[in-house]
Every structure is written in C-alpha cells, then in structure tokens.
N, C-alpha and C positions, 0 to 999 in steps of 0.2 A: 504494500500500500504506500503509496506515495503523496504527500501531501505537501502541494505548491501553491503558488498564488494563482489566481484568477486570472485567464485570458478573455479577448472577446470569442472566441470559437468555443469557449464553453458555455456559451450563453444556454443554447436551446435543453441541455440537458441540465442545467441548472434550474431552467424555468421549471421542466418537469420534476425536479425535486421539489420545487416552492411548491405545485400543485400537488405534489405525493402527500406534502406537509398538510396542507389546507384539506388534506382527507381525512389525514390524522387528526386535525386539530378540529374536525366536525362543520367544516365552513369551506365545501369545495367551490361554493358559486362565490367564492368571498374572490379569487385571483381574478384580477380586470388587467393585470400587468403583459404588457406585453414585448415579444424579442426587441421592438424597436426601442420602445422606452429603454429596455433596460440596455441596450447600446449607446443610446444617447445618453442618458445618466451615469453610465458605469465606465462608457470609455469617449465620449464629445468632448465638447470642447470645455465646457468643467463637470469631470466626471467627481459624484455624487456618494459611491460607494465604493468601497474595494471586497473581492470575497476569497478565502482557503477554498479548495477543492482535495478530496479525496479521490484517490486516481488509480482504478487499477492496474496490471500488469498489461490489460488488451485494453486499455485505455477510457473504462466508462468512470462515470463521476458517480461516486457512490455515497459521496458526502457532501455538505456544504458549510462556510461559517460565512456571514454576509456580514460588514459593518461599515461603519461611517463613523469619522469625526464629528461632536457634538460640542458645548463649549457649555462648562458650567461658570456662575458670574459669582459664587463661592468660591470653587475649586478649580476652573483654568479648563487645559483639554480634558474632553471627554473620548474615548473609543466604546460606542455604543455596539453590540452584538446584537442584531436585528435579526436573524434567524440563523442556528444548528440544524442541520437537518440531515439525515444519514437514513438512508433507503432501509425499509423495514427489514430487509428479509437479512441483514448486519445489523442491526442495532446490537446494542448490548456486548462488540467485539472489541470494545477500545477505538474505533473510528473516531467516535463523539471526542473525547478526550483530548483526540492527537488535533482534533482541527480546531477543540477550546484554547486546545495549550501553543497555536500557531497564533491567536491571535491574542495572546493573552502576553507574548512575545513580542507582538506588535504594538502592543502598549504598553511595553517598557523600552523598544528601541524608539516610539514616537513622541517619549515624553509622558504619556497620558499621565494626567493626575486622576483619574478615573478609570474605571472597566464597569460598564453599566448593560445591564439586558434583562428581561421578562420571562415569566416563564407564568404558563398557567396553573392554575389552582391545584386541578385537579390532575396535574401532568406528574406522580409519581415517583415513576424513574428518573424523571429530571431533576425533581425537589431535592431526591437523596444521592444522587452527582452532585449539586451546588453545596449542599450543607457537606458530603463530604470532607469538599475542597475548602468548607472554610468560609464560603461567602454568605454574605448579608443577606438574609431575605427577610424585607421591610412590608410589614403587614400596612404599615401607615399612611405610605400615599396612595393616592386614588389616580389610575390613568385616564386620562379624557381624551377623549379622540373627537374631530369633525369630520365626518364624511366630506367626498368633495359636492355632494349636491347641498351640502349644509354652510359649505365654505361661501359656493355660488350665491346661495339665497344670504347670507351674513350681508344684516345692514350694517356699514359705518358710517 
C-alpha cells in the first residue's frame, strides 16, 4: 500500500470514494460534487484542497484523506480533515491510520497550530480510532451549516 499525495488523474476514483462515503454515512443523494468542481478547486488557479490517496500495487485508490487550510483568529493555521474515507471491503486494515498519520505530518511540516475534523455520533469505529490517539472530542460546539439554496435566499 502506498500512500502519496493527490494528483488530478485521481480525481474520478476519489469522487467514487466520497460517494462510497455518502452510503456509508446514510446521505447518498447528499454528493452534488462534481469531477469539474473538484479540478477547479483542487488543482485551478487557486486550488482549494489538497488530499492522501491510498494506492495499491495495480494502482486503485482504496483510500482517501481530503483537507484544507483553515485559519483560526485564536490559534493561527488550521489543517482541517474534511473526509477519511477507505473503501469498505479494507477498512479496519491500518489504511485509515496511514492516510491520518500522512496528514497529521502535514501539519507539523505546515506549521498548523491546529488539526481539526468531524466525525459522526454515531460512527463507532471512528470514535474509538480518535480517543485512541488521544484526540479531543468536544461534545460542546454545535456545527451549523447553510445549504447553498439557503446561502442564495440569505438577505443582507
């Protein structure tokens, strides 16, 4: 297993991992995202994201770690983890680990005064990976999200 940074020719099987996710995570009509976006965002002219791929010997992507710089007005950089994702039929092999611990790498060679990510409630196996390793998990904030038809309709 190999694990390198992101090209743009890994896009299309990356996207089918965000949808593998969005099955898992019970929300498949939730991906609106599509290959162009994510070329524009991830490699134009100011790309948006960077991601790990897991990679195996006959070349499929069998993992994912997606993030982006955030900036906290406390604590300075952030390295936000915006989805792990590792195809079902591996999970549970050490994949998840190796593409946390690539980018968790990436934020101590970027500086990060942060390492920040989500994970659902009810997600587990993830819960008991993060407490594992040690990390926060903050019952105390609330995440708020706007849809974009809610951004659209927003009076200012």
């Amino acid at each position: 297993m190999n694990i390198r940074k992101g090209i743009i020719d890994d896009l299309p099987q990356v996207l089918g991992l965000i949808k593998e996710l969005a099955e898992y995570e019970r929300a498949p009509l939730e991906v609106t995202n599509t290959l162009e976006e994510m070329r524009r965002d991830g490699f134009g002219e100011n790309p948006i994201f960077k991601f790990f791929v897991a990679e195996t010997a006959e070349n499929e992507i069998v993992g994912i770690a997606l993030y982006f710089t955030a900036y906290s007005t406390w604590k300075g950089k952030t390295l936000f983890l915006e989805d792990l994702v590792v195809t079902e039929r591996l999970r549970r092999s050490g994949i998840g680990k190796k593409l946390f611990d690539a980018v968790a790498e990436e934020a101590k060679l970027t500086g990060a005064k942060r390492f920040r990510w989500q994970v659902l409630e009810w997600n587990e196996p993830a819960i008991a990976f993060y407490n594992k390793i040690g990390a926060e998990l903050d019952g105390e904030w609330i995440n708020c999200t706007m849809t974009e038809e809610q951004i659209q309709k927003y009076k200012v």
